[in-house]
KOLVOSE-212479 format. One record per residue (C-alpha): residue number from 1; chain; x, y negated, z negated. Coordinates in steps of 0.2 Angstrom, whole numbers. Layout:
<recs>
n/chain/X/Y/Z
NUM/A/X/Y/Z;
...
</recs>
This chain:
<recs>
n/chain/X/Y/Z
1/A/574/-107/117;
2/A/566/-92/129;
3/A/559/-98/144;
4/A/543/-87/152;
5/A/542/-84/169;
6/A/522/-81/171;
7/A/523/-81/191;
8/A/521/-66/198;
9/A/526/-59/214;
10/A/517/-56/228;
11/A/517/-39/229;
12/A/511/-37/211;
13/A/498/-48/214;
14/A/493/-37/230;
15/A/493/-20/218;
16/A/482/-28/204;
17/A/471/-34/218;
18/A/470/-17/225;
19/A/468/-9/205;
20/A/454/-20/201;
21/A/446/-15/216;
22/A/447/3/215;
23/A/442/0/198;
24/A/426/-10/203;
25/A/423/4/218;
26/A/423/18/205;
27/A/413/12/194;
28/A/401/6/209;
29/A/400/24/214;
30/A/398/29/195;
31/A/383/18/195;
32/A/375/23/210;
33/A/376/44/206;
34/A/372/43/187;
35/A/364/26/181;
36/A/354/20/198;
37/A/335/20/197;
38/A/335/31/210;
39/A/347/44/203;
40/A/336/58/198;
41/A/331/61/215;
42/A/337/75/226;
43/A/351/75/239;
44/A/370/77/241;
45/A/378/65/227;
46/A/391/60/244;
47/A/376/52/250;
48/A/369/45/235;
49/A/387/37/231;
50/A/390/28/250;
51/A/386/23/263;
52/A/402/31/271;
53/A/394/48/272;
54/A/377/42/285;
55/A/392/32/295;
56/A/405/48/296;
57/A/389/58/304;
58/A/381/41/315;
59/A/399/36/322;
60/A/413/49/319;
61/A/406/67/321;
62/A/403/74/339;
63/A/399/61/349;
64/A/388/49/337;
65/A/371/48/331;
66/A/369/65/323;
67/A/364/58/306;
68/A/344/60/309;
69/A/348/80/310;
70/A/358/77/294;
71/A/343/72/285;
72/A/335/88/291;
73/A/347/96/282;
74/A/344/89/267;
75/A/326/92/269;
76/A/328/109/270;
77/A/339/111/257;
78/A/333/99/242;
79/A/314/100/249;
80/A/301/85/257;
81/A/310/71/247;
82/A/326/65/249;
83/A/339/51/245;
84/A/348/51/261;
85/A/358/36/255;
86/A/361/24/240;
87/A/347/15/242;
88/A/334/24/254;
89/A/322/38/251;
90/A/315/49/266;
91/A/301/61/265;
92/A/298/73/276;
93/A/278/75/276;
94/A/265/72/292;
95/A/253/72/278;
96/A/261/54/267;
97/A/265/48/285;
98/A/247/35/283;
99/A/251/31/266;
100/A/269/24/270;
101/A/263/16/288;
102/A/249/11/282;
103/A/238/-2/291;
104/A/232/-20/284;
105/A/230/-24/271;
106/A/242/-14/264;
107/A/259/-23/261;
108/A/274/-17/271;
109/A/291/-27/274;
110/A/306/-19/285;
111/A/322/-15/276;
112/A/335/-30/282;
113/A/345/-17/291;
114/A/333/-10/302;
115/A/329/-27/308;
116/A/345/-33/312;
117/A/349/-17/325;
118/A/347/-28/340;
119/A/352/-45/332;
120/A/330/-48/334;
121/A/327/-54/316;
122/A/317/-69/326;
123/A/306/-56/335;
124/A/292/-48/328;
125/A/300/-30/332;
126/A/313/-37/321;
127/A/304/-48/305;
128/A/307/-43/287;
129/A/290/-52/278;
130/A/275/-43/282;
131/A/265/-59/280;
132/A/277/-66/294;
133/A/276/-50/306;
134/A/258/-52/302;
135/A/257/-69/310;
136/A/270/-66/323;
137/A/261/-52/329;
138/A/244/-62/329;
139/A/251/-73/339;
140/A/256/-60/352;
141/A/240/-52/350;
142/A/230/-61/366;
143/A/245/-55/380;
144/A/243/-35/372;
145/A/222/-35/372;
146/A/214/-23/381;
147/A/206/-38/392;
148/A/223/-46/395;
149/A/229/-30/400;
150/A/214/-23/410;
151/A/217/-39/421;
152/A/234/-35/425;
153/A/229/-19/431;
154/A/233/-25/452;
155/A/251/-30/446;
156/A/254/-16/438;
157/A/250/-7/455;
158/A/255/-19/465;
159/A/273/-13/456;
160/A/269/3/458;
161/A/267/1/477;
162/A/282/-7/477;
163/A/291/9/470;
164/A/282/18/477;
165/A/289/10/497;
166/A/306/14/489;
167/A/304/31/486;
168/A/299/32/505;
169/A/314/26/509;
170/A/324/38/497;
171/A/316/53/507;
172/A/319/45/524;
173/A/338/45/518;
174/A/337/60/507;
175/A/342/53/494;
176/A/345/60/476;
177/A/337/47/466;
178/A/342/48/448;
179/A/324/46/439;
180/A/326/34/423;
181/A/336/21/435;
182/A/322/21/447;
183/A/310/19/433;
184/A/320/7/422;
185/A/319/-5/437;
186/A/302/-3/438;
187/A/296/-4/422;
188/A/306/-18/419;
189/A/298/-29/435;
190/A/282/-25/428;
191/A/285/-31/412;
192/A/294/-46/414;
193/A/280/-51/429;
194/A/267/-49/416;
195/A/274/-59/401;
196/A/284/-71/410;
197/A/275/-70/426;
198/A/293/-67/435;
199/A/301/-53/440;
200/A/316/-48/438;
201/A/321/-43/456;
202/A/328/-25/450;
203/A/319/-12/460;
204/A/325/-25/474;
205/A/343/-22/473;
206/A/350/-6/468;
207/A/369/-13/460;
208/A/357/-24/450;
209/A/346/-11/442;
210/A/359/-1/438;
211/A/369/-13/429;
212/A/352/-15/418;
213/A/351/1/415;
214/A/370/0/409;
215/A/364/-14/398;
216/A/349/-5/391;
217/A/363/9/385;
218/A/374/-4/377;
219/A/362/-10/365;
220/A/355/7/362;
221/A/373/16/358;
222/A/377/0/349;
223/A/363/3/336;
224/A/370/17/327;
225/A/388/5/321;
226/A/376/-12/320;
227/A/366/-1/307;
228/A/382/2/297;
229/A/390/-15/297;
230/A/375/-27/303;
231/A/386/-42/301;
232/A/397/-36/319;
233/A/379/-40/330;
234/A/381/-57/320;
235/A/399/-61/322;
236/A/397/-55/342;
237/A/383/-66/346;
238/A/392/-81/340;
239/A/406/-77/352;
240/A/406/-84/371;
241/A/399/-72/383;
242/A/412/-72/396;
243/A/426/-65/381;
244/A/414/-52/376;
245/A/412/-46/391;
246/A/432/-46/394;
247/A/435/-37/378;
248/A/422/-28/373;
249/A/409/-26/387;
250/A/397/-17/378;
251/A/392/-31/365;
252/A/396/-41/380;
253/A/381/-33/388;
254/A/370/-37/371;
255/A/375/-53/371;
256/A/372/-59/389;
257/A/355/-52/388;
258/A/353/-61/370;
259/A/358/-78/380;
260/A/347/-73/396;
261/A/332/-71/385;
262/A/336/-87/377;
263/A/339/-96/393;
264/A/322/-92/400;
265/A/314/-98/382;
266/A/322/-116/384;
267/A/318/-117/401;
268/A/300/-115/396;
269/A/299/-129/383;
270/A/309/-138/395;
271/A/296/-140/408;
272/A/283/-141/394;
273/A/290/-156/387;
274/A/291/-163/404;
275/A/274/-157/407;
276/A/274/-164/427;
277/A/258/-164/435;
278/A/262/-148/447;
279/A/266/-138/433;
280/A/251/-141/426;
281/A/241/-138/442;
282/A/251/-121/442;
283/A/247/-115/423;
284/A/230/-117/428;
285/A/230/-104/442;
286/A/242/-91/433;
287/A/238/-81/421;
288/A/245/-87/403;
289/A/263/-81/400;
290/A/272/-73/383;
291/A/281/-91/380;
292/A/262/-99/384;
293/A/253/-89/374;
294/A/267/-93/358;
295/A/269/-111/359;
296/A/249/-112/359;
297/A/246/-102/348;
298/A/244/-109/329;
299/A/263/-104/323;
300/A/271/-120/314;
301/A/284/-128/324;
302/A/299/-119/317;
303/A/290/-105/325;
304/A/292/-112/343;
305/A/310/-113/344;
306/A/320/-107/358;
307/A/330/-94/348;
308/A/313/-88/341;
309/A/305/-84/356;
310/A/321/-79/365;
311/A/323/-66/352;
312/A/301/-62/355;
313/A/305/-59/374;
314/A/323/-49/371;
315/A/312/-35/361;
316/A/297/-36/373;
317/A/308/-32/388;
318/A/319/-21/382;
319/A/307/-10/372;
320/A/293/-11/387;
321/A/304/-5/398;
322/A/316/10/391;
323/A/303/19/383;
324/A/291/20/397;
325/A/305/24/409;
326/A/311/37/397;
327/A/291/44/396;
328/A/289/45/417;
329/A/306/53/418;
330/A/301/64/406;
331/A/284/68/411;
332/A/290/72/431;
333/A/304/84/423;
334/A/292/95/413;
335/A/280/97/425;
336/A/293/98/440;
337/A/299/113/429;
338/A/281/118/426;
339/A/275/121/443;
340/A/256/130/438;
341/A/255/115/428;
342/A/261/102/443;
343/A/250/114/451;
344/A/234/109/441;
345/A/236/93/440;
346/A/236/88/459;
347/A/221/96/458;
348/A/215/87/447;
349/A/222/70/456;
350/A/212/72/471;
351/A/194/71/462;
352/A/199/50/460;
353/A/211/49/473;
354/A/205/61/489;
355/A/214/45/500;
356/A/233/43/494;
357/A/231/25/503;
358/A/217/17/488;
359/A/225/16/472;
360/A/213/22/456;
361/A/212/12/440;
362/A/219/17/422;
363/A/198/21/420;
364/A/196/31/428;
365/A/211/40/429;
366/A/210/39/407;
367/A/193/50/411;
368/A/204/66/418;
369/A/208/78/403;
370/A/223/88/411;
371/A/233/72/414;
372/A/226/64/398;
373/A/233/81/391;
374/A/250/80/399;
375/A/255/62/394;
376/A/251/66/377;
377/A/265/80/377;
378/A/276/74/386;
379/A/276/58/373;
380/A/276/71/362;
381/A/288/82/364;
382/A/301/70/371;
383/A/298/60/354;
384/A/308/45/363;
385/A/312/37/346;
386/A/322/46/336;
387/A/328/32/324;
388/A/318/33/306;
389/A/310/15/300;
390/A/311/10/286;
391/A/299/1/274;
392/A/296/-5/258;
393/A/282/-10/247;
394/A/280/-22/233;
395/A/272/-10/221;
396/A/276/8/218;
397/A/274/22/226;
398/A/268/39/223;
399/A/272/54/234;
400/A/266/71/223;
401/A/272/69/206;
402/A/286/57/213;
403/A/284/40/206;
404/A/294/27/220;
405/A/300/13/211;
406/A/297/-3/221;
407/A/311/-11/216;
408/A/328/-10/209;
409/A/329/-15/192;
410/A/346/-18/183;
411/A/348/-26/165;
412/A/353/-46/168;
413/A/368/-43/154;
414/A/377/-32/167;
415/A/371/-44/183;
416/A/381/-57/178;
417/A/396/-49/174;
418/A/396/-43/193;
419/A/404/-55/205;
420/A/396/-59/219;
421/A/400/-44/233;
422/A/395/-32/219;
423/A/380/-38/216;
424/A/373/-36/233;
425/A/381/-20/234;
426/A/370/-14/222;
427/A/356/-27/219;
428/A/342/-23/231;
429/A/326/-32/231;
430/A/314/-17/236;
431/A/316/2/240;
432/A/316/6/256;
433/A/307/22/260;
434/A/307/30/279;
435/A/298/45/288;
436/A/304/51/305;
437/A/291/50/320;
438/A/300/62/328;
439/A/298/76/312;
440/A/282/74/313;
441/A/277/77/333;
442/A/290/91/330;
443/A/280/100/315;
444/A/276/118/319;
445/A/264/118/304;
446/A/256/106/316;
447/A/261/110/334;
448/A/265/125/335;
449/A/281/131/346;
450/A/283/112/345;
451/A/296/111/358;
452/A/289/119/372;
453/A/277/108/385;
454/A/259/114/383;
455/A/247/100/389;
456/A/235/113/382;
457/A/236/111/364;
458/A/225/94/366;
459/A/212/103/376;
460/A/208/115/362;
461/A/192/117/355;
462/A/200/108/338;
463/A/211/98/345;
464/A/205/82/338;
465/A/213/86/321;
466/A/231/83/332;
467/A/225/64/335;
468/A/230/61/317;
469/A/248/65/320;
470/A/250/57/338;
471/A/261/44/332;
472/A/272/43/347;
473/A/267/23/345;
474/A/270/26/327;
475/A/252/17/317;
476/A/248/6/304;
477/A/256/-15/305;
478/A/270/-8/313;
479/A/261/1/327;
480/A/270/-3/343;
481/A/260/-19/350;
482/A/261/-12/369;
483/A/255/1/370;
484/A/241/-2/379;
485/A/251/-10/392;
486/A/265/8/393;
487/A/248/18/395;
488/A/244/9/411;
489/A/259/7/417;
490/A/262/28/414;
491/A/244/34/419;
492/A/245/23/435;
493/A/264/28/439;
494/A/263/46/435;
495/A/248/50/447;
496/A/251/38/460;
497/A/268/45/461;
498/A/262/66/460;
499/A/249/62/473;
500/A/260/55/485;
501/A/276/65/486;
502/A/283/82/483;
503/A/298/80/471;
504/A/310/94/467;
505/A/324/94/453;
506/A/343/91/459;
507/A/356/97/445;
508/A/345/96/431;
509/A/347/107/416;
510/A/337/107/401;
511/A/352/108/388;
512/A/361/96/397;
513/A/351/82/404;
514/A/334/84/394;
515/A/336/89/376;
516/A/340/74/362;
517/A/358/77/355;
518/A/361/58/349;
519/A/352/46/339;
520/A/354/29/347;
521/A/337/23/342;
522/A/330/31/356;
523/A/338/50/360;
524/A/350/53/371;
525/A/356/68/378;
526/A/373/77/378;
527/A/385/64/384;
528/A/389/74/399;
529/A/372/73/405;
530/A/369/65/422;
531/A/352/61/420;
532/A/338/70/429;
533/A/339/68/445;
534/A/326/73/459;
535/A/324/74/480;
536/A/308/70/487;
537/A/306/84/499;
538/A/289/79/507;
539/A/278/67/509;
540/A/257/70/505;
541/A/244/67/517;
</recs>
């Protein structure tokens, strides 16, 4: 009588393991170039067929994060609407910019992956559901109103002051101050005193504030690998602190600020549940903080917890600070490099500030065209985010003779013949469709020479037409919420500032330590750069 042997080695095993794999991987990439609802569509079939193609030009070529210029590319080549990856479409048209970022009540939900960037899916930065953002983003609402902010105007100079009295000491010393430190420092002060009502102490000590900024760079330069493989942020925020930032110091960063963020939320409910009579004597002589203004509002309870607010406060202060820091280092280089410019606008300063001592307010300072005129640029041409963000609507939409299908529909016969990893490889709920910012403050068909500084393209006799494609905040549901609050912060800081001292650059180059050569959500410059640095070289009476 035979005998069968059916066991099988394990290197068999292993090879049809690795077979039916490749197998299953071929035909996904098959499906995606030929069969997928979004195959018609232009582009390079590389970029239709994987995701690999976006991650060798975000993580492997140069020095990172040169995908964004990619798409360009491709624009130029295959025309205003692209398929940049298997499941994302990208137009390139100032003019559709509305219809995609489109205000209420037009539906809008993020794509997952954008979200998850900074591991803030529990922020409203970072929510999915438009109906959700919309509430989380109501909630917010009364610590971003024009009122709130307008009564924060004397912190904000009383910052200002503050950086102001370190800047003095830079010039006594003759110190080469590096300008997006300085800045970061302050900014972040100013925002943390505003929506926790605490500072946190970095213009005060200079090892601190540049460890932030160090920190601040971590999460940016993580953003490009955390968009590829979303599931590492997850993974690192499980992990302890102290091992992180052992081994891998960079999410070590991430994570301690994560847990920092989180800290202050529970010590918040702490003493609300405690509820003493002196903190409540306090509350009524402070102004109502972020965390107040939340766990009042009227979210449901879930919404209240400690990870969720953390997350609300880790995207509040890491957003309100970099990109105004970025904006006023920006702003003082160009017109550093601009001198008839800087030139005009002191000028201009001494009509509201003829006594450097008596600090103006963002009114009247909002009433001078030339400064007006430069912010604008300079938020303009620096285009500080560089990073496209995606959306996705629940009905279809239409660009031109383009017909966007909302969703991706595959026939449930060959669904469940799929296992389970395949399916979400290929079985996405909505389409997400993205339109660079930064394309459109860079149009020429719109600014012309749009790399070059000219303040005086908004004090044109049509200038108003430009208005529509200012969308340095971006616009519609996703608008950025403080922007208010950044404008007083920059219109405060940026004259104070010119009407006090004389700066002068210090081994700055354009090519080098200005112009955007990496996508890490907000540009960054070559590498090598060292920032731009300045001297104070005088004092103004």
């Amino acid at each position: 009588m035979w005998i069968v042997d059916y066991r099988i080695s394990p290197a068999a095993a292993l090879a049809t393991v690795c077979a039916l794999s490749f197998i299953c991987y071929a035909l996904l990439l098959v499906y995606r170039v030929f069969l997928h609802p979004l195959a018609r569509y232009p582009g390079p079939k590389l970029a239709a067929a994987s995701k690999w193609y976006e991650f060798y030009f975000d993580i492997l070529k140069g020095h990172g994060g040169q995908f964004t210029w990619e798409i360009d590319r491709m624009h130029r080549k295959y025309g205003s609407i692209v398929r940049i990856n298997p499941d994302e479409i990208h137009v390139q048209d100032p003019d559709w910019y509305e219809t995609l970022y489109a205000g209420n009540p037009t539906h809008r939900d993020k794509w997952p992956p954008a979200a998850k960037m900074a591991g803030s899916s529990l922020g409203t930065f970072g929510t999915v559901e438009h109906n959700i953002h919309r509430k989380r983003r109501a909630a917010n609402s009364p610590v971003f109103s024009k009122r709130a902010i307008a009564g924060a105007e004397t912190m904000i100079q009383y910052q200002i002051q503050h950086l102001c009295n370190l800047m003095h000491q830079s010039y006594l010393k003759q110190d080469v101050v590096e300008l997006r430190v300085r800045f970061l420092a302050f900014a972040t002060d100013t925002v943390c005193r505003y929506v926790f009502d605490e500072s946190m102490g970095l213009q005060d000590d200079r090892s601190k504030a540049r460890e932030w900024s160090e920190t601040i760079l971590a999460v940016a330069r993580l953003t490009p690998l955390v968009k590829q493989f979303p599931w590492v942020l997850k993974i690192a925020l499980s992990l302890p602190v102290p091992v992180l930032q052992r081994y891998v110091p960079s999410l070590g960063r991430l994570a301690k600020f994560h847990s920092d963020m989180d800290k202050r939320a529970a010590e918040f409910l702490a003493n609300e549940v405690n509820g003493s009579k002196d903190s409540m004597s306090q509350k009524e002589n402070r102004s109502p903080t972020l965390f107040h203004t939340i766990h009042y509002s009227s979210l449901p309870p879930p919404e209240k917890s400690v990870q969720r607010m953390g997350k609300e406060a880790f995207v509040i202060v890491a957003a309100g600070g970099e990109t105004t820091s970025r904006t006023l280092t920006m702003a003082i280089y160009r017109l550093l490099a601009n001198p008839k410019m800087l030139e005009r606008l002191n000028g201009e300063l001494m009509t509201v500030m003829p006594d450097i001592n008596v600090m103006p307010s963002v009114k009247s300072l909002e009433a001078l065209p030339w400064l007006t005129a430069v912010i604008k640029e300079t938020l303009r041409v620096s285009a500080v985010i560089t990073s496209r963000l995606p959306l996705m609507a629940p009905n279809e939409l239409q660009y031109h003779d383009w017909m966007i299908p909302p969703r991706v529909s595959i026939p449930h016969v060959i669904i469940t013949l799929l296992n389970p990893y395949v399916r979400r490889l290929i079985c996405i709920t909505q389409t997400p469709v993205s339109l660079s910012s930064r394309t459109v403050l860079h149009d020429p068909s719109i600014f012309p020479s749009p790399h070059e500084f000219k303040p005086e393209r908004w004090l044109a006799p049509d200038s108003e037409k430009l208005d529509r494609y200012f969308v340095a905040f971006g616009k519609g549901t996703r608008m950025c919420q403080g922007m208010n609050f950044a404008l007083a912060e920059i219109y405060l800081a940026l004259a104070i500032l010119l009407r006090r001292f004389n700066f002068q650059l210090y081994d700055t180059t354009l090519e080098r330590d200005v112009v955007v050569a990496r996508d890490h959500f907000i540009g960054e410059a070559q590498p090598e750069s060292k920032g731009v640095r300045v001297k104070i070289v005088s004092e103004k009476a």
